[in-house]
N, C-alpha and C positions, 0 to 999 in steps of 0.2 A: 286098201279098199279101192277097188275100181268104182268110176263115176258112175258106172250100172248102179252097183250094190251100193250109192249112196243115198238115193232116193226110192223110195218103195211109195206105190198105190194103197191107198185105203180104201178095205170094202166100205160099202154103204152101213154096216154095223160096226164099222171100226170109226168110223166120221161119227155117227151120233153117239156111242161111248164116249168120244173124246171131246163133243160139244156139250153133254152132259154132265161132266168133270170141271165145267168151268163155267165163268157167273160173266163173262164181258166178252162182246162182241163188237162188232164194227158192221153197222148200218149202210148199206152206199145208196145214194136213189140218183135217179135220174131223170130232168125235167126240163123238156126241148137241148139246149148245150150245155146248161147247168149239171154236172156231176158233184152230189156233196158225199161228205160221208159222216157218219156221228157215231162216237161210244154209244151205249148201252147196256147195261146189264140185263141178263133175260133169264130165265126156266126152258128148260126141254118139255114139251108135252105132247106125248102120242106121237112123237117124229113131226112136231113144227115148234119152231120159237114164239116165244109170246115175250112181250115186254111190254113196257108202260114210259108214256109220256104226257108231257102237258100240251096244251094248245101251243100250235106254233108251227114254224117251218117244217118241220116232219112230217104231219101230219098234211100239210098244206100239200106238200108234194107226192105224199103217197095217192089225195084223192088226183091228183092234176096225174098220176102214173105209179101203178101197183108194183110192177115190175121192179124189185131190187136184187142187190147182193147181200150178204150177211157171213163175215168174214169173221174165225177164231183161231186163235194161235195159242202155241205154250212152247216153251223151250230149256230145257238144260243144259250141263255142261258137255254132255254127250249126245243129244237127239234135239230134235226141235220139228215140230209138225202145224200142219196149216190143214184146217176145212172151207171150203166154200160152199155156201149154200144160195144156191138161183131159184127165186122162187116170188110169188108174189101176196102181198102185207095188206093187209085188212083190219081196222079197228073193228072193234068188238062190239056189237051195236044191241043186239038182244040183252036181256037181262038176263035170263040162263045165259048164253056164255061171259057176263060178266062177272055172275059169279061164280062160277067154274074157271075163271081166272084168277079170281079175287083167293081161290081158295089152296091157290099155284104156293102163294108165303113169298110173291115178288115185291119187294121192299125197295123203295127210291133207297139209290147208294148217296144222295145228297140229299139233306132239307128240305126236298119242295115235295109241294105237293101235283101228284097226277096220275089223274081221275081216269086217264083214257088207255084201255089194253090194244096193242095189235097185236096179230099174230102172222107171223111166216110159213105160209102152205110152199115146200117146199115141190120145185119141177125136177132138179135136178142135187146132186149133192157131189162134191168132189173132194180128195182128201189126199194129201201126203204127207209123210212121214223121211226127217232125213236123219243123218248119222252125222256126227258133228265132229270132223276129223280133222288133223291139218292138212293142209293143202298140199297136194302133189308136186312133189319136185316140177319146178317152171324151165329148170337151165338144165345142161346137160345132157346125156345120153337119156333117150327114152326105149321102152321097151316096142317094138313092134309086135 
């Protein structure tokens, strides 16, 4: 397998198949030099993420800058793919869309409780897909 043919692009319908396949993501935000990033478990809805937290740093930094990343991965013994989603997070403030999230079936994966939905309007979406090979001879004759 040439290093072409190890990595392939995902359409923008191959990236949300494959974030809707999965329940944990990676939150990143950014606030002045501060870059944090937090798990999360989320739902797919209508092509944005929605997930739930309690009061506290996440939210403190989404109102200080909407602007995040939102990062899913999964991997085998033969492939392993990544999506990025850039887009900007908004807690759920009306009560129709509180409960039209509420009625998502998103479940804290820990004990606590929390009350607050955001959701990721996504601007952009990015996706790859690799092939999980061994590595190409390092020493010796190469092919030209």
């Amino acid at each position: 397998m040439s290093a072409e043919d190890a990595v392939a692009r995902l359409s923008d319908e191959e990236c949300w198949q494959r974030l809707g396949a999965q329940e944990l993501g990676r939150l990143v935000t950014h606030v002045g030099d501060v870059l944090d990033i937090f798990p999360v478990n989320y739902v797919v809805d209508d092509h944005s993420i929605v997930f739930r937290t309690a009061e506290g740093s996440k939210l403190v930094e989404l109102t200080v800058n909407d602007e995040v990343l939102f990062e899913v991965d999964d991997h085998s013994d033969t492939e392993a793919w990544s999506v990025i989603v850039r887009g900007s997070a908004h807690r759920l403030e009306t009560l129709a869309e509180q409960e039209a999230a509420e009625a998502l079936g998103l479940a804290p994966w820990i004990p606590t409780l929390k009350y607050n939905f955001v959701r990721i309007a996504p601007q952009t979406l990015s996706g790859r897909a690799f092939g999980r090979t061994p590595e190409p001879e390092r020493y010796g004759v190469s092919e030209y």
